[in-house]
MIDREN-982776 format. One record per residue: residue in three letters; x, y, z of N, C-alpha, C, O in turn. Coordinates in pm, whole numbers, padded with zeros to 5 digits, always signed. Each point is the difference from the previous one (the first is absolute). Layout:
<recs>
AlaXYZXYZXYZXYZ...
</recs>
This chain:
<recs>
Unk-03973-01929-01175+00083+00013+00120-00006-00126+00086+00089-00061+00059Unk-00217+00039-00068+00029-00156+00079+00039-00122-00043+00050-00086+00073Unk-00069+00076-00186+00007-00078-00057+00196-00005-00017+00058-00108-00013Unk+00001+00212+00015+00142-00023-00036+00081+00010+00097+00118-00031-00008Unk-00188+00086+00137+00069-00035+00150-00011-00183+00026+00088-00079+00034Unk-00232+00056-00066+00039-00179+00041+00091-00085-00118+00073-00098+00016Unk-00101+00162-00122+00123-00034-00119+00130-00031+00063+00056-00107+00024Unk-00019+00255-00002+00127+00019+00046+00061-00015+00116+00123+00006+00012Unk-00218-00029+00102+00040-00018+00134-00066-00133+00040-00082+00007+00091Unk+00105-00124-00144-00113-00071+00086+00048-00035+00116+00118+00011+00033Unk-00215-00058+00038+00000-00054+00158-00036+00132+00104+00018-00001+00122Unk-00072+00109-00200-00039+00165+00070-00168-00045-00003-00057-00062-00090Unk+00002+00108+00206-00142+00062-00014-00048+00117-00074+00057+00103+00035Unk-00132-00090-00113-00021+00148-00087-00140+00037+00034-00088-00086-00012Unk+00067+00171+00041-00147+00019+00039-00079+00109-00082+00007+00095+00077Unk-00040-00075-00128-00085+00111-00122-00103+00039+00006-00083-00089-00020Unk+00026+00218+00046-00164+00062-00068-00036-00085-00094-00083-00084+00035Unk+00121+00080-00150-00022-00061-00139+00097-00082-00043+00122+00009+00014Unk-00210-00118-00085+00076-00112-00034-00065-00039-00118-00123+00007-00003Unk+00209-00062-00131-00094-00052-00153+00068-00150+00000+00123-00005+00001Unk-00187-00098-00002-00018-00084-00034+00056-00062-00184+00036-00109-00045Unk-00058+00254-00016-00022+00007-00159+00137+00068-00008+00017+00006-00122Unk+00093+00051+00180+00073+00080-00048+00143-00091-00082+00063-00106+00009Unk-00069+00248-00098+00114-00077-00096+00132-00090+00048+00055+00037+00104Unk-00014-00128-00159+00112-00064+00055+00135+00108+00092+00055+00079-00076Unk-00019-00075+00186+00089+00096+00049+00151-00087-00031+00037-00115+00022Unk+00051+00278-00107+00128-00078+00012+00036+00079+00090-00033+00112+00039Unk+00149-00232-00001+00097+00106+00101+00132+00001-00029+00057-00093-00056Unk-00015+00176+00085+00105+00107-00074+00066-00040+00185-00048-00032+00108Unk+00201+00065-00175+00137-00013+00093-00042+00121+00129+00015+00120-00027Unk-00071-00163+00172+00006+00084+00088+00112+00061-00008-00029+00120+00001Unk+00143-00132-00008+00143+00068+00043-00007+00156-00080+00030+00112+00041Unk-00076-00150-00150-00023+00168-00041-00027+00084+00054+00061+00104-00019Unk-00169-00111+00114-00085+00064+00073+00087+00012+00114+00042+00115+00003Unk+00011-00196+00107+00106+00017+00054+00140+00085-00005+00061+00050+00095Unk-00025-00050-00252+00083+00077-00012-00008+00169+00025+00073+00083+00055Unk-00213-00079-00133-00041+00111+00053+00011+00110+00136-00003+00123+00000Unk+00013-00198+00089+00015+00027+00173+00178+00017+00009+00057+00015+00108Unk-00016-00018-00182+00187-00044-00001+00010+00141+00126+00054-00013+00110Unk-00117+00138-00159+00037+00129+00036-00041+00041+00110+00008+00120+00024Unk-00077-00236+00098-00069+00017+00110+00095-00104+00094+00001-00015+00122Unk+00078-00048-00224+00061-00074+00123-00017-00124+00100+00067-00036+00096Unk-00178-00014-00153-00061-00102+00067+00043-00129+00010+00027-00060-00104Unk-00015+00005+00213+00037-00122-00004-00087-00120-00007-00100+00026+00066Unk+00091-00175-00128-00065-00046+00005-00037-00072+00139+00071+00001+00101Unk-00178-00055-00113-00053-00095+00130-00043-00095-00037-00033-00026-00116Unk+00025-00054+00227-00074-00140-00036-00126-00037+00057-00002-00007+00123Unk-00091-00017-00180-00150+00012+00092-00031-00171-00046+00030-00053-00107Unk-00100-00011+00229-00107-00131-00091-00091+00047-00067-00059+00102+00035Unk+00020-00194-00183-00087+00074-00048-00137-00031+00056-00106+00055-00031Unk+00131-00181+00144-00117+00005+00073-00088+00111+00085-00121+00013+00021Unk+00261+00075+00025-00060+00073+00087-00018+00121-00087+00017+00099+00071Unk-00052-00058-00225-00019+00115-00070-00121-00003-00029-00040-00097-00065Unk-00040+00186+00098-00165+00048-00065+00017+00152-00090+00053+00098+00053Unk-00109-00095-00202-00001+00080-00029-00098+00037-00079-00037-00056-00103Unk+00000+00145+00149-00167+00084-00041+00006+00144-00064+00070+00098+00027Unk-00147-00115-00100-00033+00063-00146-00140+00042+00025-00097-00056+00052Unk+00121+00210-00121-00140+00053-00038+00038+00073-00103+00030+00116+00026Unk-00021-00178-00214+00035+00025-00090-00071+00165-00028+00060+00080-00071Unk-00217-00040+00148-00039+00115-00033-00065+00059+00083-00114+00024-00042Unk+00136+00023+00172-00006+00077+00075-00072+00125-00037+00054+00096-00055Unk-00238-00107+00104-00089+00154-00001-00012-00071-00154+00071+00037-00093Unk-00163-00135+00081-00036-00010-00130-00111+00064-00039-00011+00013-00122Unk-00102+00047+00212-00081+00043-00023+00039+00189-00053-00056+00068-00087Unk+00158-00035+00170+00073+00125-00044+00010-00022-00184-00057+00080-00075Unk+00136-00198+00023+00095-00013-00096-00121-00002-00091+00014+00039-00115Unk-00129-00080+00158-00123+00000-00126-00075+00123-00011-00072+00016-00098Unk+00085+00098+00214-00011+00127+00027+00099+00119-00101-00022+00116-00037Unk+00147-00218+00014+00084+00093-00068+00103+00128+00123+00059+00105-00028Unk-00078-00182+00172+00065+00063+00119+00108-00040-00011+00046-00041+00106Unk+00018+00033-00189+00138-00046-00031+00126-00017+00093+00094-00080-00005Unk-00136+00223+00126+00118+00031+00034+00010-00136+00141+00107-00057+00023Unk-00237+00024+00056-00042-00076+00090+00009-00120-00043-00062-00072+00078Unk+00124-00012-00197+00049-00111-00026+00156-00058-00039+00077+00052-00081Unk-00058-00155+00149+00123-00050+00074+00030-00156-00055-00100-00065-00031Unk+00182+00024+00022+00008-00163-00028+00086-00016+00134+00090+00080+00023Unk-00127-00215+00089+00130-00006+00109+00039-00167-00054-00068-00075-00069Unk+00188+00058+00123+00003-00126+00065+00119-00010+00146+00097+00065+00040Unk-00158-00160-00004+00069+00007+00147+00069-00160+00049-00052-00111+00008Unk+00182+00158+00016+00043-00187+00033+00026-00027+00202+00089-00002+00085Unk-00202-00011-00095+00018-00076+00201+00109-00110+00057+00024-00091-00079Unk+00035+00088+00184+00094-00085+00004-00066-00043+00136+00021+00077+00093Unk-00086-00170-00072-00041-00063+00133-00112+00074+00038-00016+00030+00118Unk-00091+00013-00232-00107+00073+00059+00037+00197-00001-00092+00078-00024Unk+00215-00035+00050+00038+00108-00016+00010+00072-00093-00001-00089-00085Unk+00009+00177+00030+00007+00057-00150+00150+00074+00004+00021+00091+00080Unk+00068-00132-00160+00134+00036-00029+00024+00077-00106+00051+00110+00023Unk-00082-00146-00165+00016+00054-00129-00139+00082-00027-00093-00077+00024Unk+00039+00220-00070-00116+00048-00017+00045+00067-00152+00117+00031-00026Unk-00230-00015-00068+00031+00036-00108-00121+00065-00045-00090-00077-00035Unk+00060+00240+00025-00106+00075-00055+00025+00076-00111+00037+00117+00010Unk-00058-00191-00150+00013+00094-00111-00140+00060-00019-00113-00047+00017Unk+00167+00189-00065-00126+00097-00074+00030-00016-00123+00104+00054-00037Unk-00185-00134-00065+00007-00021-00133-00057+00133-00062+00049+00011-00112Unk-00131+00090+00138-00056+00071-00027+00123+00125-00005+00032+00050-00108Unk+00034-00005+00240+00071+00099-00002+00060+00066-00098+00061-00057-00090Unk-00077+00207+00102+00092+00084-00132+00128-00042-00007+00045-00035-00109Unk+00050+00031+00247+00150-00011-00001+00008-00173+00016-00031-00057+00105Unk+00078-00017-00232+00027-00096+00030+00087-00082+00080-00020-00107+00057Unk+00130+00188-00065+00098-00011+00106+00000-00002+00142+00087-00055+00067Unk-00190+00120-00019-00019-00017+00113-00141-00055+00048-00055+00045+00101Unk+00007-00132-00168-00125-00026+00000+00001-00189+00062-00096-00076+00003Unk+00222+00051+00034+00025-00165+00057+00080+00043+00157+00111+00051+00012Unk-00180-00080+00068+00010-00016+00182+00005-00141+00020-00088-00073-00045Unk+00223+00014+00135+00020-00079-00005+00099-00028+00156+00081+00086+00032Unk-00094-00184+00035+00110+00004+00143-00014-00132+00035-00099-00070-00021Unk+00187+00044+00068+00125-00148+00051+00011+00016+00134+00103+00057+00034Unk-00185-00094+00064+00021+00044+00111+00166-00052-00002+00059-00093-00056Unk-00007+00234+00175+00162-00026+00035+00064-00036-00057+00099-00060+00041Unk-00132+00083-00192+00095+00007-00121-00019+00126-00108+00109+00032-00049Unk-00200+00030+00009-00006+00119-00085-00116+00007-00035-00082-00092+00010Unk+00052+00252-00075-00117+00048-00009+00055+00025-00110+00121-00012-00019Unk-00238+00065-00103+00049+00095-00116-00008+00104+00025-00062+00044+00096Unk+00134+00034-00190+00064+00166+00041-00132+00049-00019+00005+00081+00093Unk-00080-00071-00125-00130+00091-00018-00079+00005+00129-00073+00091+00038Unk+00107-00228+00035-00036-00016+00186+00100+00085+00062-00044+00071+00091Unk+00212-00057-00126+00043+00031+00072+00030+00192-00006+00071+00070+00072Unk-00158-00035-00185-00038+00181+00016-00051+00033+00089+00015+00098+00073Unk-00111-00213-00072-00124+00086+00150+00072+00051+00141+00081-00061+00070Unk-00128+00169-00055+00043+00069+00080-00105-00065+00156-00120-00025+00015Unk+00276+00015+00104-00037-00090+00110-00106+00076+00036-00006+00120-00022Unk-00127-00219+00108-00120+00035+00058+00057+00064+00097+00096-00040+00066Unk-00172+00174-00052+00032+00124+00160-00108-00081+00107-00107-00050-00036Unk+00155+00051+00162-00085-00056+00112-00125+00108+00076-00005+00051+00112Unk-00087-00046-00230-00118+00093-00016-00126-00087+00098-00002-00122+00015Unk-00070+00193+00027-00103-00044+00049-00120+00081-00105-00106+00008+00062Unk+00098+00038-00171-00108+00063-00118-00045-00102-00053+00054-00023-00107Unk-00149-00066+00143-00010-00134-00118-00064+00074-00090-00045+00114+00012Unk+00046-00204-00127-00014+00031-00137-00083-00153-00054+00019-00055-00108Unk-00088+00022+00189-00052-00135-00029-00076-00085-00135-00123-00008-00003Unk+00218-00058-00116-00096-00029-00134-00057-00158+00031+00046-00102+00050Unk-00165+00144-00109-00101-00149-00009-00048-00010-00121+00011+00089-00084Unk-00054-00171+00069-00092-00102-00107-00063+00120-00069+00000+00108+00060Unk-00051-00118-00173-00108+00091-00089-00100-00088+00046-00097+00057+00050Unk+00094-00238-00056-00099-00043+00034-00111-00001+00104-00119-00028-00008Unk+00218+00079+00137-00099-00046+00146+00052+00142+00034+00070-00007+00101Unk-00080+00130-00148+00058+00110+00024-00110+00042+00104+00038+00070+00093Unk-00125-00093-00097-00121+00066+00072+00021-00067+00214+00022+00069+00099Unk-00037-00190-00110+00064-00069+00118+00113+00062+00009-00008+00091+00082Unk+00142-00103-00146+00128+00072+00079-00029+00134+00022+00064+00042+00097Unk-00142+00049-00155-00009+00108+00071-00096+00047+00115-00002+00111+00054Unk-00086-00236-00025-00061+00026+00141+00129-00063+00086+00047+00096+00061Unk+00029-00216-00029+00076-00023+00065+00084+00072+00001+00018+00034+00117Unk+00081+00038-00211+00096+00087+00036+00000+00095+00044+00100+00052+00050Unk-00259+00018-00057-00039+00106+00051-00024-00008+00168+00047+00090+00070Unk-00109-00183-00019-00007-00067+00155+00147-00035+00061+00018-00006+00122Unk+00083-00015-00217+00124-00039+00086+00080+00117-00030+00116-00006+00040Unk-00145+00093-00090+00114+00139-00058-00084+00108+00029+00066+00092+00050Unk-00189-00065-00062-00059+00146+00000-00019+00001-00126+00047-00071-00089Unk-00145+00185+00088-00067+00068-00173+00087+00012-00077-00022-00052-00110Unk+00142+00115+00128+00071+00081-00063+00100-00048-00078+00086+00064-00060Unk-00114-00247+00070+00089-00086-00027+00008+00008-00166-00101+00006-00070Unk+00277-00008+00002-00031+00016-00101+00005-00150-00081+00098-00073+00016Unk-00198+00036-00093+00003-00092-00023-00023+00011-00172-00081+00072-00058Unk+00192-00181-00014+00000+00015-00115-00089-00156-00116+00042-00110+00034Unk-00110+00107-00109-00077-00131-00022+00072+00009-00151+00004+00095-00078Unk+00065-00268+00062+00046-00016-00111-00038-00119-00005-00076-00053+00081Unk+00162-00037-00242-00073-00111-00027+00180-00115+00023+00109+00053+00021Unk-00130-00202-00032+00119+00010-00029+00081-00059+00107+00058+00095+00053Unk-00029-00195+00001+00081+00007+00129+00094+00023-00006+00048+00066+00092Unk+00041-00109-00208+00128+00042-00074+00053+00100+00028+00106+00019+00061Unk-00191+00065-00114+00000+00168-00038-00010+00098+00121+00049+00113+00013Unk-00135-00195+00085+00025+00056+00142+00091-00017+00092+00040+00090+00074Unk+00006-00232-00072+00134-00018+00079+00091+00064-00050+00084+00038+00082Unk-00057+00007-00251+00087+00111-00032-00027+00165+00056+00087+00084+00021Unk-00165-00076-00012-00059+00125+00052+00084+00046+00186+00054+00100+00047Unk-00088-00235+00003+00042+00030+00114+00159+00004+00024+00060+00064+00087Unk-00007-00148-00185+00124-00062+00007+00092+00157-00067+00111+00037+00038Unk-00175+00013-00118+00033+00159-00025-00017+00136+00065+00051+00103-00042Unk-00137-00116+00164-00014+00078+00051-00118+00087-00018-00018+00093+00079Unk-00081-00123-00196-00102+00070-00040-00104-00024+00112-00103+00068-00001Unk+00118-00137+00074-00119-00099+00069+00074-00035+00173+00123-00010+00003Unk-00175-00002+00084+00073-00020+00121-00038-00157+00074+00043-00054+00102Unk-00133+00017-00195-00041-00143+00073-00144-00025-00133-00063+00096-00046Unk+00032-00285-00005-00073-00023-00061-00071-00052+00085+00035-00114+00031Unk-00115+00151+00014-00148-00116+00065-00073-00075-00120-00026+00035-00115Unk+00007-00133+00174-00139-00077-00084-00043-00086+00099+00073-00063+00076Unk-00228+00061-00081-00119-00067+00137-00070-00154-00051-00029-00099+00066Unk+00018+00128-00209-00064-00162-00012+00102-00115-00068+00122+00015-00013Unk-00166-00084-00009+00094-00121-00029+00063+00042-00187-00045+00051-00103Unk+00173-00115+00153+00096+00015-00119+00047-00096-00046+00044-00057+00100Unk-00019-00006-00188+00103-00081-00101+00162+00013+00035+00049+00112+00018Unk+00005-00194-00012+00109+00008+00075+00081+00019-00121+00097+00070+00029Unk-00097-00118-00209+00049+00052-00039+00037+00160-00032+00092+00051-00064Unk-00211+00009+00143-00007+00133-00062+00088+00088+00170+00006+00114+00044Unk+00039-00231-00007+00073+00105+00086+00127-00058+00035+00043+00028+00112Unk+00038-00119-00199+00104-00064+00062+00162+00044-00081+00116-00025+00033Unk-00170+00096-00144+00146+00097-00087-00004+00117+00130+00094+00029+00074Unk-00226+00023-00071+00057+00134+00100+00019+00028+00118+00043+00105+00047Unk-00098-00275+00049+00083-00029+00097+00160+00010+00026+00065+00043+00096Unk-00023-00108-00236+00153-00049-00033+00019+00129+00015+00002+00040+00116Unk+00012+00034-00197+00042+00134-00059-00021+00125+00123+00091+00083+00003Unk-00199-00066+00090+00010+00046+00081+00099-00053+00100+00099+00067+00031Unk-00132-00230+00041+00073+00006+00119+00177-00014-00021+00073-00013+00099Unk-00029+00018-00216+00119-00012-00076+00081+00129+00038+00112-00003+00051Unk-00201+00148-00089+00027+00101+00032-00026+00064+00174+00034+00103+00057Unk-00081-00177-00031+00011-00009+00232-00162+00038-00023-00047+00082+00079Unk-00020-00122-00158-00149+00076+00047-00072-00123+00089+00075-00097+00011Unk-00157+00087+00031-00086-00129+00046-00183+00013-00054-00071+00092-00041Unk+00049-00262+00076-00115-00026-00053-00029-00092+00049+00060-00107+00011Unk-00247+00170+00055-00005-00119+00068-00173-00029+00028-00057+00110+00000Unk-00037-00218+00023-00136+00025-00024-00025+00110+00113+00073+00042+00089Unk-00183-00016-00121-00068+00167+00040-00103-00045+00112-00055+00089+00064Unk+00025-00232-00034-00102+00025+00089+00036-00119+00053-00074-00042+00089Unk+00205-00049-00131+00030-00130+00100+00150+00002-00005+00028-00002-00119Unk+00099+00007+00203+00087+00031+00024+00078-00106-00031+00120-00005+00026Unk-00203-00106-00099+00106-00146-00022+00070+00073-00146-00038+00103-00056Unk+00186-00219+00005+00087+00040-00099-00123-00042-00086-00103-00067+00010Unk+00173+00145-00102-00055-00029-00170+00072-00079-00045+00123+00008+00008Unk-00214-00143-00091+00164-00133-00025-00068+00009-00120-00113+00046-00010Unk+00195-00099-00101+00002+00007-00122+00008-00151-00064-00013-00011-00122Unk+00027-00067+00176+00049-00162-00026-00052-00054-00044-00113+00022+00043Unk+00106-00106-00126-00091-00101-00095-00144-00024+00056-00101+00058-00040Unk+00109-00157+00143-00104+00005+00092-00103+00081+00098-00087-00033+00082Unk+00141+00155-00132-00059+00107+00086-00115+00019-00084-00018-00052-00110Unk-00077+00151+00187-00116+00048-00099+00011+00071-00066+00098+00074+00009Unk-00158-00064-00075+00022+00109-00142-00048+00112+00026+00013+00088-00085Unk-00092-00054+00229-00073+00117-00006-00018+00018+00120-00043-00080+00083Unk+00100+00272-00059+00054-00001+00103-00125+00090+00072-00018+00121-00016Unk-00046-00192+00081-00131+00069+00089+00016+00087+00086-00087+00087-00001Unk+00167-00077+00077+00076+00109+00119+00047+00164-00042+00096+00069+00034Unk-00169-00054-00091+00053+00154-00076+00134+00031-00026+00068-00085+00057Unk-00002+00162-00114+00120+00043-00053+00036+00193+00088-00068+00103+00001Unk+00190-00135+00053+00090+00105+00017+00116+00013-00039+00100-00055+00046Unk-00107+00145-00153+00177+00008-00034+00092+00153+00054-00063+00106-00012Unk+00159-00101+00051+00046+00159-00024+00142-00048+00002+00043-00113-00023Unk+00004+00198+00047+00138+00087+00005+00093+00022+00112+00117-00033+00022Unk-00249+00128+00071+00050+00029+00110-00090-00052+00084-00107-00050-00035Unk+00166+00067+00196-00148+00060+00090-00085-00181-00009-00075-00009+00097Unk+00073-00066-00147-00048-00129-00025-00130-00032+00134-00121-00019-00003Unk+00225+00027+00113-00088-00026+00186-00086+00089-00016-00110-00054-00002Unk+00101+00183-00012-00072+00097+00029-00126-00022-00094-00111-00012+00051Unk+00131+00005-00188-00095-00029-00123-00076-00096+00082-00123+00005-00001Unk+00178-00082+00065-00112-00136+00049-00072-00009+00099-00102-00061+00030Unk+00221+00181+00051-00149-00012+00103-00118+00071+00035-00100-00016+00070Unk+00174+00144-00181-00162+00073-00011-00131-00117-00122-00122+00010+00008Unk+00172-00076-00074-00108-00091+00002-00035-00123+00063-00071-00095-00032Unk+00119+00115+00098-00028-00147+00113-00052+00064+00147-00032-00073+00094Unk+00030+00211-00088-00092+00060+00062-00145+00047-00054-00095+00041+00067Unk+00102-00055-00167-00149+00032-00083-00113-00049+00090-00117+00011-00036
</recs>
């Protein structure tokens, strides 16, 4: 994957989890194919510098799941930033039974795929349904418990992928995460959420999340994503 984005796009930043040094020669094959594909969404083209494009890859998302055989909690993203922003988000489930609907994909202010556009719109609920990490599950549930009450329901998965789908479906009402993250592992479901009106934004420092070549790779300020309700999610933890 990386190797055939700088193939095929040069003058782009590509940013990757994993990278081989050793990998087989990449051909590249006529983008327009792939383009054609979209004929039925209507899209028009644009023109971006390829200076100002960063695009980040996390070829295997919850790898520790995928050696577990948790099949369902692994994701491939990639995400294309335009000035630090995330525009294009892309979360396939290689694993999924229904193949067909197993590729999530959105253009900000240009199109989503139809499998985004089933989900039924978020109701303006105050029930959070809050999913975190399998990893630091133990921390998010003393904090969520101090900013929500006991009774808070909180769901622990693996996966960031797999959780920004979660919320972005309605299974889930907001993703928290408290310690530091990889920015690849959250910049397809940035796209893909704020595409569909959701927002996302760090959890314990109120500056934007930038995505840009030069930015850090790792985003220390905790993670809030939802749907709805976004202000409210934040300030019961910023009252903690």
């Amino acid at each position: 994957m990386y190797h055939f984005l700088t193939e095929a796009f040069p003058g782009i930043t590509v940013i990757s989890e994993e990278t081989s040094k050793d990998c087989d020669k990449v051909t590249v094959t006529d983008t327009k194919d792939s383009v054609d594909s979209l004929v039925d969404y209507k899209i028009q083209d644009e023109s971006i510098n390829a200076n100002d494009i960063t695009v980040w890859i996390d070829p295997l998302d919850a790898t520790k799941e995928f050696t577990e055989n948790l099949l369902q909690y692994v994701t491939t993203m990639v995400c294309v930033a335009v000035k630090g922003r995330p525009i294009i988000g892309v979360i396939y489930k290689p694993f999924e039974p229904k193949q067909n609907s197993s590729l999530f994909w959105s253009w900000t202010n240009h199109a989503v795929s139809r499998n985004l556009q089933i989900f039924p719109k978020p109701e303006d609920e105050r029930t959070p349904i809050l999913i975190v990490s399998k990893s630091h599950v133990g921390q998010a549930h003393n904090l969520t418990k101090i900013a929500f009450g006991k009774g808070v329901n909180i769901v622990s998965a693996a996966g960031a992928g797999y959780k920004f789908l979660e919320v972005v479906s309605g299974n889930a009402t907001a993703y928290v995460h408290i310690t530091a993250i990889n920015k690849w592992d959250i910049c397809a479901g940035t796209a893909v959420l704020t595409a569909l009106g959701g927002t996302v934004s760090q959890l314990f420092d109120q500056q934007p999340i930038s995505f840009g070549p030069n930015d850090s790779k790792v985003l220390t300020g905790g993670l809030l994503a939802t749907m709805n309700n976004h202000a409210w999610y934040l300030d019961k933890f910023l009252n903690v």
